[in-house]
C-alpha positions in Angstrom: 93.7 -44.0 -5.3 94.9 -47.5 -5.3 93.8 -49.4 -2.7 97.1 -51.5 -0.8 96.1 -53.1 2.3 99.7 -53.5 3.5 99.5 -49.7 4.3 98.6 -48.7 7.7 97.4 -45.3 7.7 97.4 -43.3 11.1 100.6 -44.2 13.8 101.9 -47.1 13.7 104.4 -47.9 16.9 107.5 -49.1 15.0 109.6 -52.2 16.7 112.2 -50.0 17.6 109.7 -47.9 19.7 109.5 -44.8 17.0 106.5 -44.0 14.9 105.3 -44.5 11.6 102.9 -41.8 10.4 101.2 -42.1 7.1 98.1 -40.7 5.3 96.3 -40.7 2.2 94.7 -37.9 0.3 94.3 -36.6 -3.6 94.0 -33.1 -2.6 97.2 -32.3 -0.8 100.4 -31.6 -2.6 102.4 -31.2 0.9 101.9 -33.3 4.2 103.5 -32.9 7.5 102.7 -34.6 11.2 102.5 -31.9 14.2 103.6 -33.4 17.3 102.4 -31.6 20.6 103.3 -31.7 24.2 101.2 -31.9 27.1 99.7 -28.8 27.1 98.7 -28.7 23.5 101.7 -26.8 22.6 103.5 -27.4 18.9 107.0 -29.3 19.8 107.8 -30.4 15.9 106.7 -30.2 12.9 108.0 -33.3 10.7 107.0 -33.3 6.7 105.6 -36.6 5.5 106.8 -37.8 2.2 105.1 -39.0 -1.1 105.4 -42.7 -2.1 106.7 -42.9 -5.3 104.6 -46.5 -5.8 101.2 -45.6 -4.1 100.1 -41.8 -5.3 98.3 -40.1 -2.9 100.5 -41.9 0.3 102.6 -39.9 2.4 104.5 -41.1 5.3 107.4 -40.7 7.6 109.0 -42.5 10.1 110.0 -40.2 13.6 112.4 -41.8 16.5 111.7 -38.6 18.1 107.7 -40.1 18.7 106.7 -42.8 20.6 103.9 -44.4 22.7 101.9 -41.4 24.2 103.0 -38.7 21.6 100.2 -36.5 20.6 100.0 -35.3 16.7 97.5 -34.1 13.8 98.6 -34.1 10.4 99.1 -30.9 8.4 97.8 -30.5 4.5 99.0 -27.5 2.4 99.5 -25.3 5.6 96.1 -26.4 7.3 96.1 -28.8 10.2 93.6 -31.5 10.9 92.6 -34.6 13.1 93.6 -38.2 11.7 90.6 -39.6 10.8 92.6 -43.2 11.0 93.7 -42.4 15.1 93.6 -45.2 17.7 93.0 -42.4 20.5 91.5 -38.7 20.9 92.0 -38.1 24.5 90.6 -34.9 24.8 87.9 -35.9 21.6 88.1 -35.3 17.9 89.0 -31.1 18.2 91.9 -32.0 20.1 94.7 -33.7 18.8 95.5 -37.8 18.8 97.2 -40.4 20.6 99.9 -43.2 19.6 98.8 -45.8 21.2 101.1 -49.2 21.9 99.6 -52.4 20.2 96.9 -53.9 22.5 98.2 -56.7 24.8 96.8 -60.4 23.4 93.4 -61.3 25.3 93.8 -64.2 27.7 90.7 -66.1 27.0 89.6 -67.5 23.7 87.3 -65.5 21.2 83.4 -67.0 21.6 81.7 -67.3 18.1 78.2 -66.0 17.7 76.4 -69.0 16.4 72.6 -67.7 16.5 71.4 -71.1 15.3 72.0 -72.0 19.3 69.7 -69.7 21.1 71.3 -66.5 21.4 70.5 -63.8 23.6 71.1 -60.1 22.9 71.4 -57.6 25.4 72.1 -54.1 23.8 73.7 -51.7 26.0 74.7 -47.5 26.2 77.8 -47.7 28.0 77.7 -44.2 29.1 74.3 -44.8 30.9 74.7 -48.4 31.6 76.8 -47.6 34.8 77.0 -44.6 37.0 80.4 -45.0 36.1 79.3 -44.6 32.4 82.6 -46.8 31.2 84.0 -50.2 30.1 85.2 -50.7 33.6 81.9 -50.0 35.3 80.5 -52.6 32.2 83.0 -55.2 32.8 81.7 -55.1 36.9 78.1 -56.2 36.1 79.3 -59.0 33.6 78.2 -61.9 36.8 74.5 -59.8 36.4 74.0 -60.3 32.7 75.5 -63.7 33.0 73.4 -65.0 35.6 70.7 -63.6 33.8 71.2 -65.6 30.7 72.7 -63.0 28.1 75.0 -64.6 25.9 75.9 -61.5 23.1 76.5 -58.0 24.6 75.7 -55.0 22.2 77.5 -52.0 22.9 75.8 -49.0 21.1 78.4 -46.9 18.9 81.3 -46.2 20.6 83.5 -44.2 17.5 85.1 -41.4 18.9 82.6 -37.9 18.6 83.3 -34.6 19.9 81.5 -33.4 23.7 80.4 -35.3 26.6 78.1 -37.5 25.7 75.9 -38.9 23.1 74.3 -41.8 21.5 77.1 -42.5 19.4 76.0 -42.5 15.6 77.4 -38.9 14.9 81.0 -40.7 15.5 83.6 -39.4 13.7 86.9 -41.5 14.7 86.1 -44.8 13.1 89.1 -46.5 14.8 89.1 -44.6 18.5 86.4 -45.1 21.1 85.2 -42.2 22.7 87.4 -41.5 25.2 84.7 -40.9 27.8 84.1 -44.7 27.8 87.9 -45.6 28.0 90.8 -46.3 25.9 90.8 -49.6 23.5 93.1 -51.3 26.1 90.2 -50.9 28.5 87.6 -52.0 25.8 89.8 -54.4 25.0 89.7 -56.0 28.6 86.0 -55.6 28.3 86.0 -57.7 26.0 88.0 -60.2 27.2 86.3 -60.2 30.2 83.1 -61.3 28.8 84.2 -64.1 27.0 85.7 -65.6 30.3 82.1 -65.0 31.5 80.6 -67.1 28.2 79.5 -64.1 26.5 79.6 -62.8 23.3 80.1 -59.1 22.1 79.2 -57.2 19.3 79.0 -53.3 18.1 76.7 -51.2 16.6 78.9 -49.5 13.9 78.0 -46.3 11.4 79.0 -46.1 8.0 76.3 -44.7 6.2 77.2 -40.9 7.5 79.3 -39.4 9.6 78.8 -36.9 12.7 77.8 -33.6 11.7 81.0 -32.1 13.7 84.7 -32.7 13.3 84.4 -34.3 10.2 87.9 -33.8 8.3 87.7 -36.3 5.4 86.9 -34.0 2.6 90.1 -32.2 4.1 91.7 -35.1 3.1 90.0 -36.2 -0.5 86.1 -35.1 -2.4 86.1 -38.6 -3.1 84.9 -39.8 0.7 81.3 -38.2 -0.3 78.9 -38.2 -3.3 78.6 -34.3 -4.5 75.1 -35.0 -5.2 73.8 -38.1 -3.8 71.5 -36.7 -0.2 70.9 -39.3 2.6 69.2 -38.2 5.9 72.2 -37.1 7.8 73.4 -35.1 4.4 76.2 -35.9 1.4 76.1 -40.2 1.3 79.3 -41.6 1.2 80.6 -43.0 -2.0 81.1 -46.7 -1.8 81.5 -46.8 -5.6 85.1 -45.7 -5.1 87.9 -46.2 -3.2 88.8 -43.5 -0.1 85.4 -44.5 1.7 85.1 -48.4 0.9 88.8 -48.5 2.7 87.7 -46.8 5.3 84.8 -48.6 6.6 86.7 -51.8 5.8 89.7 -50.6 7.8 87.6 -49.8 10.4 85.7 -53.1 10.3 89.0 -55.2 10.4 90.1 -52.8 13.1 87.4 -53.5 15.1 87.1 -57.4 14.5 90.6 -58.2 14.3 92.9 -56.0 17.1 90.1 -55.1 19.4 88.2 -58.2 19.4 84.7 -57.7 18.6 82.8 -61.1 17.9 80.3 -59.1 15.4 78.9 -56.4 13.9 75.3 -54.5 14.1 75.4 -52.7 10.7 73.1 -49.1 11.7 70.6 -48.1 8.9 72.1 -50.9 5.9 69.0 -49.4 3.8 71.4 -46.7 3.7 74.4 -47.5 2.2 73.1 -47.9 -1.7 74.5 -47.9 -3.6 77.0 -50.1 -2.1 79.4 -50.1 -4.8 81.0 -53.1 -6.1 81.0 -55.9 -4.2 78.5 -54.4 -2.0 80.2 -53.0 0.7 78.3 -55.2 3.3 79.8 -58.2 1.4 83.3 -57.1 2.1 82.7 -56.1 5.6 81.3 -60.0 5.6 84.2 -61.6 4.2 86.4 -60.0 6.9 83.7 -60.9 9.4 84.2 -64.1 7.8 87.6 -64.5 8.0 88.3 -64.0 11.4 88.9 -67.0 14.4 86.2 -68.0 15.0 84.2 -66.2 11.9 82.4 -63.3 13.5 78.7 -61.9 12.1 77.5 -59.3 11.0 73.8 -58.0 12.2 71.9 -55.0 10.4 69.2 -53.0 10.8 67.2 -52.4 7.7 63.5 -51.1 6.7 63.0 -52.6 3.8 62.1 -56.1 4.9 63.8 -58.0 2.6 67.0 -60.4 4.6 67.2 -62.8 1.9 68.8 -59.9 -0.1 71.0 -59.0 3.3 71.8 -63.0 3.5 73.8 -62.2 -0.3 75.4 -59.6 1.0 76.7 -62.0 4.1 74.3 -60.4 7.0 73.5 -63.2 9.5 70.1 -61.5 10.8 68.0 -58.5 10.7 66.5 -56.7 13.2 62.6 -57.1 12.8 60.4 -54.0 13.2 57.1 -55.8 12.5 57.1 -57.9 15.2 58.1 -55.4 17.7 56.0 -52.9 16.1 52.8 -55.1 15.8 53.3 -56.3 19.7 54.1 -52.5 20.8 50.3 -51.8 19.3 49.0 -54.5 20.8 49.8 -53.9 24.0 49.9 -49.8 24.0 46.9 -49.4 21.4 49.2 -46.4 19.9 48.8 -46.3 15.9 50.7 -42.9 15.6 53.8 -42.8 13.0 55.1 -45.8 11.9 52.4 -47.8 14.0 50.0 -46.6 11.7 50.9 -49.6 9.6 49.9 -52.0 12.3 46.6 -53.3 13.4 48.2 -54.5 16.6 45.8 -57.6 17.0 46.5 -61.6 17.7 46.1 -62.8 14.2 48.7 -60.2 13.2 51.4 -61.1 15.3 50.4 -65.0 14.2 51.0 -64.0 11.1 54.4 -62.5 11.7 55.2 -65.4 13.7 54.3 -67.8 10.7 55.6 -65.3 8.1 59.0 -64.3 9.6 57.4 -60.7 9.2 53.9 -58.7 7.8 55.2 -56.7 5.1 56.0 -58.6 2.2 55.1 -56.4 -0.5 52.3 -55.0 0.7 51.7 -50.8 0.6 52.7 -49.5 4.3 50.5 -46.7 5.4 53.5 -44.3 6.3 55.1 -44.2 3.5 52.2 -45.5 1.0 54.9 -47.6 -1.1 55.4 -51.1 -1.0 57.4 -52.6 1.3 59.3 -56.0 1.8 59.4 -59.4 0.1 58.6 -62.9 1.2 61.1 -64.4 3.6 58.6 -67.6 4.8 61.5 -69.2 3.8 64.1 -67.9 6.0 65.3 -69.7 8.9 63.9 -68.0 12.5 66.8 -67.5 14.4 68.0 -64.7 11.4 65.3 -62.8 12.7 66.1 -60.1 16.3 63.2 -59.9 17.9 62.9 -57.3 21.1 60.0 -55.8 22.9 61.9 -52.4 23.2 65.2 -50.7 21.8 67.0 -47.6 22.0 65.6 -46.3 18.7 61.6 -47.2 20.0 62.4 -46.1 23.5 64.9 -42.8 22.5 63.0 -42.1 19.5 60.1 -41.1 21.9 59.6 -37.3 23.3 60.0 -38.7 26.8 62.0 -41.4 26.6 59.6 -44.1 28.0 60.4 -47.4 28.2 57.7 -50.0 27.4 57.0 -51.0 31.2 55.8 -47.3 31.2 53.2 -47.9 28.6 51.5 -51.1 29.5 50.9 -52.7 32.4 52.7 -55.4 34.1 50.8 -58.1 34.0 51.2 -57.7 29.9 54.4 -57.0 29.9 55.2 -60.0 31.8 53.0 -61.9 29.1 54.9 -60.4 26.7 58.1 -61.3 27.8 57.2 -64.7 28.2 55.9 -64.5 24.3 59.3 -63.0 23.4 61.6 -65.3 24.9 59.5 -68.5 23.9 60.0 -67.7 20.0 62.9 -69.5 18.2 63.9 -65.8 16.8 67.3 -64.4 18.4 65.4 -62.4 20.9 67.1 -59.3 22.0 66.5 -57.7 25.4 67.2 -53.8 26.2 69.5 -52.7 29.1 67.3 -52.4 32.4 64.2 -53.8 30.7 65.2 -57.6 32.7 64.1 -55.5 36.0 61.7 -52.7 34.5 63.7 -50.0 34.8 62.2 -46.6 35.6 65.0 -44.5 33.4 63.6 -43.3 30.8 66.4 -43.6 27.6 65.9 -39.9 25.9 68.1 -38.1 23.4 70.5 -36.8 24.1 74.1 -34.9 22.8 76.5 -32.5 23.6 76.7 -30.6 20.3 78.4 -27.0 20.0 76.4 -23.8 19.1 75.2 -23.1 16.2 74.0 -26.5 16.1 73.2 -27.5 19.4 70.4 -25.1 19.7 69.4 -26.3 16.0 69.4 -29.8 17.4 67.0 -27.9 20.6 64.7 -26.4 18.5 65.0 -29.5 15.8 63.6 -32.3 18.6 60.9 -29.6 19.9 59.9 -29.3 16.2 59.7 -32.8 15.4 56.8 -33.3 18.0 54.8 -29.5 18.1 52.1 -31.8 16.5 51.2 -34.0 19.4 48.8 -32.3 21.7 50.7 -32.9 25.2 54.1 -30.5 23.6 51.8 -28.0 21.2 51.3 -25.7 24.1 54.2 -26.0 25.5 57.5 -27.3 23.5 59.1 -26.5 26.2 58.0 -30.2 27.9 60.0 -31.8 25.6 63.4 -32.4 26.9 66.2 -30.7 25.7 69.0 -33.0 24.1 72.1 -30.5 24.7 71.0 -30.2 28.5 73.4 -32.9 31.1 70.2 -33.6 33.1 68.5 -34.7 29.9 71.5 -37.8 30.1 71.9 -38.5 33.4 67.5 -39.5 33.5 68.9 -41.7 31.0 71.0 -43.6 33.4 70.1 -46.9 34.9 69.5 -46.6 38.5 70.8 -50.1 39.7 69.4 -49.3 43.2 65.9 -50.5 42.0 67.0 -54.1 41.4 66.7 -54.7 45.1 63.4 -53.4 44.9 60.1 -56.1 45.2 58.8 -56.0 42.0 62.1 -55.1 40.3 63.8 -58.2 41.8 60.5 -60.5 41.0 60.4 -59.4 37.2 64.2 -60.3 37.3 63.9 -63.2 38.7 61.0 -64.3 36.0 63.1 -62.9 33.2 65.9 -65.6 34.6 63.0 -68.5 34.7 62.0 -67.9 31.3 65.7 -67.6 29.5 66.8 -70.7 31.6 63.9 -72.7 30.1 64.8 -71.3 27.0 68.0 -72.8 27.0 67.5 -75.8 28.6 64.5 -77.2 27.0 65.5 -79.7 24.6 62.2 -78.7 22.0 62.5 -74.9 22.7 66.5 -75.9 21.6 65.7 -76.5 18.1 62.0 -76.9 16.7 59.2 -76.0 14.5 56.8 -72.9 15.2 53.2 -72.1 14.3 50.4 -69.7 15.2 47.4 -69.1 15.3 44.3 -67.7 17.4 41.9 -69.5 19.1 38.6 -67.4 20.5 40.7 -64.4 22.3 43.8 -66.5 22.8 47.0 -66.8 20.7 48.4 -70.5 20.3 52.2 -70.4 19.4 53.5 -74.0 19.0 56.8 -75.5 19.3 57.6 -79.1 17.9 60.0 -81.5 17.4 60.8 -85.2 18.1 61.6 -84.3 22.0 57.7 -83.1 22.0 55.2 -80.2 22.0 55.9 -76.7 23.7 52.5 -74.7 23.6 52.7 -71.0 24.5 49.0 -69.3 25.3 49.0 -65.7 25.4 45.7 -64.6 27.0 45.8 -60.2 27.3 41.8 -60.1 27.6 40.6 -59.2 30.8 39.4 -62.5 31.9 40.4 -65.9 32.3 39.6 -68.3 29.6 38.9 -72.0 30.8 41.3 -74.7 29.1 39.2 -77.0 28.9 37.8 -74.3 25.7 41.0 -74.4 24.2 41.4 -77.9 23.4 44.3 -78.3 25.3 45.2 -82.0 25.7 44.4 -83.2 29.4 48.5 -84.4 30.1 49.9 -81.0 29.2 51.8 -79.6 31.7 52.7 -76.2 33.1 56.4 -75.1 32.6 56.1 -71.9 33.5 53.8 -68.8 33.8 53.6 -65.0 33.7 51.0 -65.2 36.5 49.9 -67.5 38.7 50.2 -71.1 36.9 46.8 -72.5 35.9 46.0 -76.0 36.6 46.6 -78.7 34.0 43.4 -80.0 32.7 39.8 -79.2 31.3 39.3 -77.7 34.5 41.9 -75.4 34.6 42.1 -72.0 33.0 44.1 -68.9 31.8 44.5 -66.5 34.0 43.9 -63.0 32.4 46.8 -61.0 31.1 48.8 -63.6 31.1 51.1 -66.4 29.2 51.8 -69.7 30.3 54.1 -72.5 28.5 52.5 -76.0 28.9 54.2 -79.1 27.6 53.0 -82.5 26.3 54.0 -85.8 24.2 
């Protein structure tokens, strides 16, 4: 395969109104595009034919197809899906959509520029809303604005067969899932949100793809190693051609005609060997290239973002520091937590350090993991107190307001948002929402009772599901998604509306606060309190974060007698060496 650029593979709407159709694959010696009516019916059968300068190419131009026309592609006889389509209106095992060019956006692209004080705010769109689409996403845009969110992050959206799902077992790299909306509507999404000052980014797959409806090795057995294993099965071959174009087709596709102002690259420790360039670095340079340049975010386990900054990733989500904080204020050391005292001078260390692993043998997996990154600047770091992989990941789907208190939570909020990290906050958590975020899909048998019996499996060792698996949700079952979605009711409630209102206090302090703008930042603990300072020539921010159970007089801490109280998780304390802490709690004093 020779990789040409200027060919567009899928439908292309011609100027004329017709259709160019064109596909590549090294296994087919015949090609033809099905058209289908309304009904599903076979109305023509066009064949496609070779390029006699790019091998592999076959194309055709039909008058006889326009905007709307439905059509899979036909290789030696057997028909498949277009892995390169715009549109599956009735999902992946139907057939695609031509869709017309999108319409040009009306407001101006906003750059991520983390280096400003971002704020993330990833999202599910299919549980975000009752509606569970871009429309009902684009109608709380004033909410997320007036709250202080500056980057949206949509979780994966690529087309996938069913009614709902997470999104990483996509399988239409180009076409969002049709439950959401079409592109024009994502496209107004996204439109929308930049005339509301905001940011948007999304979380893209490319290190596997869904388990169902997967018709590239139709197409070529060069899309997959034949050996090479990664979780989710055969790893895609970056070392060649056929699945480098395809994630930076899809990339450009994304960035380019639908808008995006970034990408959150899922599970980068996953696509090694990344070929040559990496295949990060080429996703970057079209990141790069675009007006204004748009970023690319990744989460990886191996601790190591100076080696993601070569490859052109901006930041990195951290998993120490939520990890370390999520002990600290749950006392749970199963899994992964194992590897995490949970204690004040760890997460002083982390907030020194960038991160705790640096080399270091981690209990779970008893290798060593991560390298140094003192070094690296803050805001490169995406730091949350929840996520949909630490809320989903759990049996029940709880949400960290469900395992600690609120007084700590509030504390930890406060902690969170005072950090010159890109903090990132998780959809509901801004009110404590009471939805729990489980997992779910909508797979078809045999493997959605595999996927059942799979989840049950994966927690038959914890006492509370041993007796009776059965506790555990089940994934394939509707109810097990629509717990997941936010009840927006409860933001009138009390307490829901007073935790939202404090979420608002702290981000507006965050960005107005000319040393909490751009400053220095150093830990430490003094007796049962963790100091976090903030410096610069505007002055001194101190942060204490007090989650004893009772209140520790200033006067103790050696805090100087004109620092005063921004702002509090609890009731402020009075400035002074008479003053104290309150317990379970975090205040933010200033001084000269």
């Amino acid at each position: 395969m020779t990789d040409n650029p200027r060919i567009l593979l899928g439908a292309t709407v011609a100027d004329d109104g017709g259709v160019y159709f064109r596909l590549w694959s090294d296994k087919a010696n015949r090609a033809a595009v099905v058209l289908y009516d309304d009904d599903g019916w076979e109305i023509w059968e066009e064949p496609l034919s070779v390029d006699p300068e790019q091998p592999h190419y076959f194309g055709a131009y039909l008058d006889r197809a326009s905007v709307g026309s439905l059509y899979r592609f036909k290789l030696d006889g057997k028909v498949v899906g277009d892995p390169y389509a715009r549109c599956f209106p009735f999902g992946p095992r139907g057939p695609a959509r031509v869709i017309a060019p999108l319409k040009p956006r009306l407001h101006p692209k906003r750059a991520i520029d983390l280096t400003r004080g971002e704020v993330i705010y990833e999202l599910h769109v299919g549980t975000f809303t009752a509606e569970g689409t871009f429309t009902g996403v684009r109608e709380r845009l004033p909410h997320l604005q007036d709250l202080g969110v500056t980057v949206l992050e949509l979780l994966p959206i690529a087309a996938f067969p069913g009614e709902r799902g997470w999104g990483y077992d996509g399988v239409g790299l180009f076409a969002p899932f049709i439950g959401y909306g079409t592109s024009a509507e994502l496209s107004e999404l996204i439109d929308a949100a930049h005339a509301h000052g905001m940011s948007v980014m999304l979380d893209v797959v490319y290190n596997h793809l869904g388990p169902e409806c997967n018709v590239l090795p139709s197409y070529s057995d060069l899309y997959f190693h034949p050996e090479r294993k990664n979780p989710w099965g055969c790893a895609p071959a970056f070392e060649g051609v056929p699945f480098r174009r395809l994630v930076v087709d899809s990339a450009r596709h994304w960035l380019e005609e639908v808008g995006f102002d970034g990408l959150r690259i899922d599970a980068a420790h996953e696509l090694e060997p990344g070929g040559e360039p990496h295949i990060l670095l080429e996703v970057a340079r079209i990141a790069a290239a675009c007006s204004p340049a748009a970023v690319l975010v990744a989460e990886d386990d191996r601790n190591d973002p100076e080696q993601l900054a070569t490859h052109g990733v901006s930041a990195v989500w951290s998993d120490d520091f939520h990890h370390s904080l999520h002990v600290l204020l749950t006392g749970e050391k199963d899994g992964y937590y194992e590897g995490y005292e949970g204690t004040l001078a760890e997460l002083a260390t982390i907030i020194n350090r960038n991160q705790l692993y640096e080399g270091q043998i981690f209990p779970p997996s008893k290798r060593a993991r991560g390298k140094p990154a003192a070094g690296v600047d803050r805001h490169r770091f995406v730091y949350s107190l929840q996520n949909h992989d630490q809320v989903g990941n759990r049996a029940l789907g709880e949400r960290i307001s469900a395992l600690t208190d609120p007084a700590r939570l509030r504390a930890a909020t406060l902690l969170l948002l005072f950090l010159p990290a890109t903090p990132m906050l998780f959809m509901g958590q801004e009110w404590g929402s009471r939805s729990p975020f489980l997992y779910f899909a909508d797979h078809a048998e045999p493997l959605a009772s595999e996927i059942t019996k799979g989840r049950r499996a994966e927690f038959a060792h914890f006492a509370a599901f041993a007796k009776d698996p059965d506790a555990v949700p089940d994934p394939q079952k509707p109810e097990t998604f629509a717990k997941s979605r936010l009840s927006w009711e409860e933001v009138q409630e009390p307490e829901a509306a007073a935790l939202l209102a404090f979420h608002r206090a702290a981000l507006k302090l965050r960005r107005d606060d000319p040393v909490l703008k751009n400053s220095s930042v150093s830990a430490h603990v003094r007796g049962d309190v963790l100091w976090v300072e903030r410096r610069s020539e505007q002055g001194v921010r101190v942060l204490l974060l007090n989650l004893e159970n009772a209140v520790v007089p200033l006067g103790r801490l050696e805090l100087p007698r004109d620092a005063r109280v921004l702002l509090s998780s609890e009731e402020a304390p009075q400035s002074g060496a008479d003053g104290t802490l309150a317990a379970l709690s975090a205040a933010i004093f200033a001084f000269a």
